[in-house]
N, C-alpha and C positions, 0 to 999 in steps of 0.2 A: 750690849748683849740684847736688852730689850728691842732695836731696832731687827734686829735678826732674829726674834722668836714672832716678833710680829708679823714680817715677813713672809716666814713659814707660814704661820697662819694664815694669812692671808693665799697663799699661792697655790695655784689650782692644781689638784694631782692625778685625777682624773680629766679625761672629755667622756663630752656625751656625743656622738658621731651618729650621722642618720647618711644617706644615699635617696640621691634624687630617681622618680618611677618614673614620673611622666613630667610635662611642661604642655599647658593649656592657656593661650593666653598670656597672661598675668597669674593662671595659676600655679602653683608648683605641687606636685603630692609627693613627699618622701616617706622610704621606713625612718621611720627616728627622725632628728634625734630625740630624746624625752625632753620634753617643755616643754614648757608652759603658754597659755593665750597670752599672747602679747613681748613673747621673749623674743631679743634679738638673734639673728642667728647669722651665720657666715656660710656662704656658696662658693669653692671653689671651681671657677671655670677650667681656667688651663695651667697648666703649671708654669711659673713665673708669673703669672695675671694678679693683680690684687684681689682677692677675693669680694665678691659681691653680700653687699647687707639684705636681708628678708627678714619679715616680721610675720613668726605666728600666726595664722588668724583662726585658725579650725584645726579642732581635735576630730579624730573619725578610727572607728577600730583598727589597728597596724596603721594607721595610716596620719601625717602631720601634712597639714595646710598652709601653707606659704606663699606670704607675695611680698614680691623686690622691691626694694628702694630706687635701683637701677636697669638696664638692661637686660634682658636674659638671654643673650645674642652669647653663644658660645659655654652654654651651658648644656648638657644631655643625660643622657640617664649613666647613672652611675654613679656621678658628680659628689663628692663627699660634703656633708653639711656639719657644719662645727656651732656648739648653742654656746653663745659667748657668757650665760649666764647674768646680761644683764636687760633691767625693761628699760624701754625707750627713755633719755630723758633729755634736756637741754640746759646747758651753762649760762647761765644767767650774770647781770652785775653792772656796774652804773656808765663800765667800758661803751656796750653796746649804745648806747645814745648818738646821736648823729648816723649812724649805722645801716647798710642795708645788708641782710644777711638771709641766706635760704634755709629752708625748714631745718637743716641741723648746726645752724649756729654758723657757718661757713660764709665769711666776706664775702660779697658778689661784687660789691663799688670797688675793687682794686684794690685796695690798704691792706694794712696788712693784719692778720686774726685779733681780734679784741682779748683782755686779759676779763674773762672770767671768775666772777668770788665763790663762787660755787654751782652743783649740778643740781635740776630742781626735776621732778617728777613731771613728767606730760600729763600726768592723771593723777592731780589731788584731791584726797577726799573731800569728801560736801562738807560744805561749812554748816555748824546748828543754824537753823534759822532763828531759834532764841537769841543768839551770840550778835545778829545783825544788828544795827542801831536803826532807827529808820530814817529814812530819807528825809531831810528836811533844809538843805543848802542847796541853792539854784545856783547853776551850772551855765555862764552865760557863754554863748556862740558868737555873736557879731554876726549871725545870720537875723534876721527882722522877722522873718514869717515863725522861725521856733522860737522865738526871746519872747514874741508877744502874744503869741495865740498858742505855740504848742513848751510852754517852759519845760527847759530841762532841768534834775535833779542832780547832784552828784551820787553815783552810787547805783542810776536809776540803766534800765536796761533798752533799747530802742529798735525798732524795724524800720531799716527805708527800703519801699517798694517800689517798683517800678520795671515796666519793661526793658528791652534791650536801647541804649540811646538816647535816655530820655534826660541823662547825666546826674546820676547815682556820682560817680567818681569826680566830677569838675564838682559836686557838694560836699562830698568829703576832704578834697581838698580846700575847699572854702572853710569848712570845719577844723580841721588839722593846724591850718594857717591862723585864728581868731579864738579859736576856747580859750577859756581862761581855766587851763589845766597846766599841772606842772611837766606832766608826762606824755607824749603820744606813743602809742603803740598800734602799729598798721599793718593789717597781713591782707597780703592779699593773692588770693587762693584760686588759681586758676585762670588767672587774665592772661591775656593776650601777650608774648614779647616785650612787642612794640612800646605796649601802655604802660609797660613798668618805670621806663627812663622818664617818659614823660609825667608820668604824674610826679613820680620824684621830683623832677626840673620846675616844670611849668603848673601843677596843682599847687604842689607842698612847699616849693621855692628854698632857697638855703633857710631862711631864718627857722623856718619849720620843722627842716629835718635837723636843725640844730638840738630840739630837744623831742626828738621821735626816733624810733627804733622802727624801721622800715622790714617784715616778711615775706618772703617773695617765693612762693611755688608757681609756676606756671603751667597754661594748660597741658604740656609737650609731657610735664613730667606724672611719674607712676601714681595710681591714684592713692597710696601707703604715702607717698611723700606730700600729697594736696590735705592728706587730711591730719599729718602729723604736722603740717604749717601752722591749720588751726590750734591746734594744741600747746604748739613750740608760745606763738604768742601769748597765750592765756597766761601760760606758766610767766613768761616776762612781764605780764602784766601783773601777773600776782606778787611776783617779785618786788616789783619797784611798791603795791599796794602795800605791805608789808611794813616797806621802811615808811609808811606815815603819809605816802604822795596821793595828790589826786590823778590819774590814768583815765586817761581816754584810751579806748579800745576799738577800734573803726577792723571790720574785717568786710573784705569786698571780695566775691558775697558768701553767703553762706548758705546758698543756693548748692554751688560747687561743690563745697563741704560736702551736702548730700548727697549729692551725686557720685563723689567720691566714696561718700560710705557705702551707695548703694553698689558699686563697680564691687567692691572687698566684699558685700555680704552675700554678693550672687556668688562670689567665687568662694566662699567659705559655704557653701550651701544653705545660704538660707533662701526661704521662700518668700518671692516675688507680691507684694501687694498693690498697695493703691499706685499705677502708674507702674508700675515695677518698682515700687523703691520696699525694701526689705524692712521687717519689725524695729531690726535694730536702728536704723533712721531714724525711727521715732521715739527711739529711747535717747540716743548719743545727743541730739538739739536740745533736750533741755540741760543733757546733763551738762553739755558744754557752758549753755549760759549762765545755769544757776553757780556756777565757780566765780561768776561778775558780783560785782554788789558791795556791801560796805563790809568793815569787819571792825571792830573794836581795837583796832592800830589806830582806827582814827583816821587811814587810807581812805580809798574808794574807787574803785572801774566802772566807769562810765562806758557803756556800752555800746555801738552803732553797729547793727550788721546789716548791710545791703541783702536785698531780696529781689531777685531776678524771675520773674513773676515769667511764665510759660505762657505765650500768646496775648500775653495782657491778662490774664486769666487769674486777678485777684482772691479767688477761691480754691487754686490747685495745693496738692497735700502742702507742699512745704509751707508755701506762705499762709495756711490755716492754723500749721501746727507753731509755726516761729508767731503768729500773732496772738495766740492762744498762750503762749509763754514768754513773751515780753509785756513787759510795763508801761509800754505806748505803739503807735505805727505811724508813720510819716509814707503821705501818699504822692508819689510823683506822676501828672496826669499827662500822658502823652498831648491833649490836648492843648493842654495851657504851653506844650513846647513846642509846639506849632506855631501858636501864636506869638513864641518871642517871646514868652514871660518866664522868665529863670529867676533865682533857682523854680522848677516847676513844681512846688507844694501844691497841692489842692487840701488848705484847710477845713475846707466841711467834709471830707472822706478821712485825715488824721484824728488823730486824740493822741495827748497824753495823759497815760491814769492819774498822775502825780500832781495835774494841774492845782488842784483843792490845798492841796497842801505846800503850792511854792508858791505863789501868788495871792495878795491883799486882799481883800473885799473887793474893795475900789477896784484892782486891777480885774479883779474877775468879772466884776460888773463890765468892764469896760471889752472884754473881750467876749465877752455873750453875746454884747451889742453889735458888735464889729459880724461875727458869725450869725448873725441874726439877718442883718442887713444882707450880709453877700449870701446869705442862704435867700433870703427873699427875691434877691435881685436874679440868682441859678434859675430860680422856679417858671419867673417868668421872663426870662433872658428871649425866648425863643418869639413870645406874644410880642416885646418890644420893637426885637430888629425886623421883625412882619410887618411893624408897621399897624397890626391889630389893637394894641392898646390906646388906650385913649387918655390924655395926661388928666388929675382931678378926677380918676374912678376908684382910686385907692391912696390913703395920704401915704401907708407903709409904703407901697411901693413907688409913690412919687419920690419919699427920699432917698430910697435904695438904689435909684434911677440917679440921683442927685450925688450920691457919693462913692457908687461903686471905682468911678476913677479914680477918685484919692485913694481911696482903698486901695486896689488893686497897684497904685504905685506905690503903697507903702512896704506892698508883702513881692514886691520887683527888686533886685539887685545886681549888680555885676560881680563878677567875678573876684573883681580886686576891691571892694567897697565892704565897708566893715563898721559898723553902727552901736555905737554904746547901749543898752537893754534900755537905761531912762530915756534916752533920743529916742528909740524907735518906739516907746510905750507915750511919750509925747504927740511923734508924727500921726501914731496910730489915733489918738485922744482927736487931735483938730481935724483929721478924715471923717470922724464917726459924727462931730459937730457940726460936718459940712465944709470944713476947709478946704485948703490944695496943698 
């Protein structure tokens, strides 16, 4: 009897029913139905069709704000709108690993749906920042240029910047393939078709997707569905942090993200600011990251978000406001990728805040030196290949002269090559004393 009074309970006895006015865009303006920001709702197009999903985004006197998950090809006024009564959310569970899956949990790699443990909120509240523990376990990469000069924490949150090409994605794949995390979690949010298989295939390789959960919205798709990718993974990142794991969090980029929020906040009427991008932009990136970080499970999300920097234009809003709210930046210099020097880190333009705190004495000593040197050597790079310098007018810079090669091959790698944190703080150690 109890399974039958719950039932009832549970079973819906009303609808709330709205009708479509007009269709602009991506926009949709119905009367009704009554809901809420952020509730899911159902568009029927034609009868027999499956109905199409829309998400809330603006409330307006008589009037509800709506944009599709899907098509609006076959939709028109009149169109009846059903509010399924629930907020967006995603099924989460230890299924998903190996896994590539689109912003609402739905296999893309052909297999068959993953058995989810439960449904988790796309939007969890803020963690106390009292509750946090602080960061203090390095997070080793097998990349050379972060292990030694820009350390990472577990827990700690990241920006990699860079223009278009400069290979954000063959690093992240480098990353994915080498941390020493138990989890990856990779969304990536507005790429190209093409670049999805491959970075799956040839970045991430089997071993790697063996223990990563792969996100996949592409550029083709609604901007409701690029910016609920971001979210879908957080939540699975938060998930697997939970049960006690360490989490990488790599999202390529988070550039799109914005863009994405700005396409929904033009269409929910908000007003156009810096660049066009709307107020909410600049609330939704922090709120997004600050859900990363440590929590008292003992977990941790380690956080990587690519930045797709406009014109090279290290200053435009997003990448001011993503570096203003991360715990480090990692600068990728179109320059050095000219030159064949991959991954292309330019370490005197990164930091990480965290360095003081992961890193020895000794080692910090040692990487001061290292940035000291190749910062001497940057300054007068240009007097040298002139041919204007004169060898014996500076001892700093005779040895800056003397070791920039070592150097610069220390913080050089391929693709497939992977360096234990003590090996590369060694090679680094006999460059800075003059070795090869």
């Amino acid at each position: 009897m109890q399974a039958y009074l719950d039932a009832v309970r549970a079973a819906e006895l009303t609808r709330r029913v709205g009708r479509v006015l007009g269709i602009s865009g991506q926009r949709i303006e119905a009367s009704g139905p009554d809901a809420a920001i952020g509730e899911v709702c159902e568009v029927q197009a034609e009868p027999g069709v499956p109905p199409m999903l829309a998400e809330v985004v603006g409330v307006a006197p008589g009037r509800v704000i709506l944009m599709p998950y899907g098509d609006t090809r076959g939709i028109g006024a009149g169109s009846p709108i059903v509010a399924s009564g629930q907020p967006p959310g995603m099924r989460v569970g230890s299924a998903l690993l190996g896994r590539v899956i689109d912003a609402f949990g739905v296999p893309i790699d052909g297999e068959a749906a993953p058995a989810a443990a439960e449904v988790r909120s796309l939007f969890a509240p803020p963690i106390n920042p009292l509750t946090r523990p602080r960061i203090g376990t390095l997070l080793e990469t097998g990349v050379r240029a972060i292990d030694t000069l820009l350390p990472l924490g577990c827990g700690q949150r990241v920006g990699i910047f860079a223009g278009s090409g400069v290979g954000k994605s063959t690093l992240l794949g480098m990353l994915a393939r080498d941390v020493k995390a138990d989890v990856n979690v990779i969304a990536l949010i507005g790429e190209r078709g093409r670049e999805v298989r491959e970075f799956v295939e040839k970045s991430l390789g089997a071993e790697g997707l063996k223990r990563s959960v792969v996100i996949v919205a592409t550029s083709d798709q609604p901007a409701l569905v690029r910016t609920r990718a971001a979210h879908a993974a957080t939540a699975v990142a938060e998930y697997f942090r939970d049960q006690g794991k360490q989490v990488l969090l790599m999202m390529d980029s988070i550039t799109r993200f914005a863009m994405a929020r700005r396409e929904i906040g033009l269409a929910a009427g908000e007003p156009p600011t810096a660049r066009g991008y709307t107020p909410s932009v600049f609330s939704e990136i922090p709120a997004l990251c600050e859900r990363c970080g440590t929590t008292d499970s003992g977990g941790a999300i380690t956080a990587l978000y690519t930045v797709l920097v406009e014109g090279d234009d290290f200053n435009e809003p997003i990448a001011d406001i993503v570096r203003a709210t991360l715990d480090g930046h990692i600068m990728l210099s179109r320059t050095l990728a000219h030159e064949g020097h991959f991954p292309a880190i330019d370490v005197l333009q990164s930091a990480s805040r965290l360095a003081s705190d992961l890193a020895s004495r000794d080692e910090l000593e040692l990487m001061s030196a290292a940035v000291e040197l190749l910062a001497t050597y940057e300054r007068n790079r240009q007097m040298v290949e002139m041919g204007a310098y004169r060898a014996g007018s500076s001892a700093a810079i005779d040895r800056a002269i003397a070791v920039a090669p070592a150097l610069r091959e220390v913080l050089r790698q391929s693709v497939v090559e992977s360096t234990a944190r003590a090996t590369a703080l060694q090679r680094l150690r006999a460059a800075v004393n003059g070795g090869v």
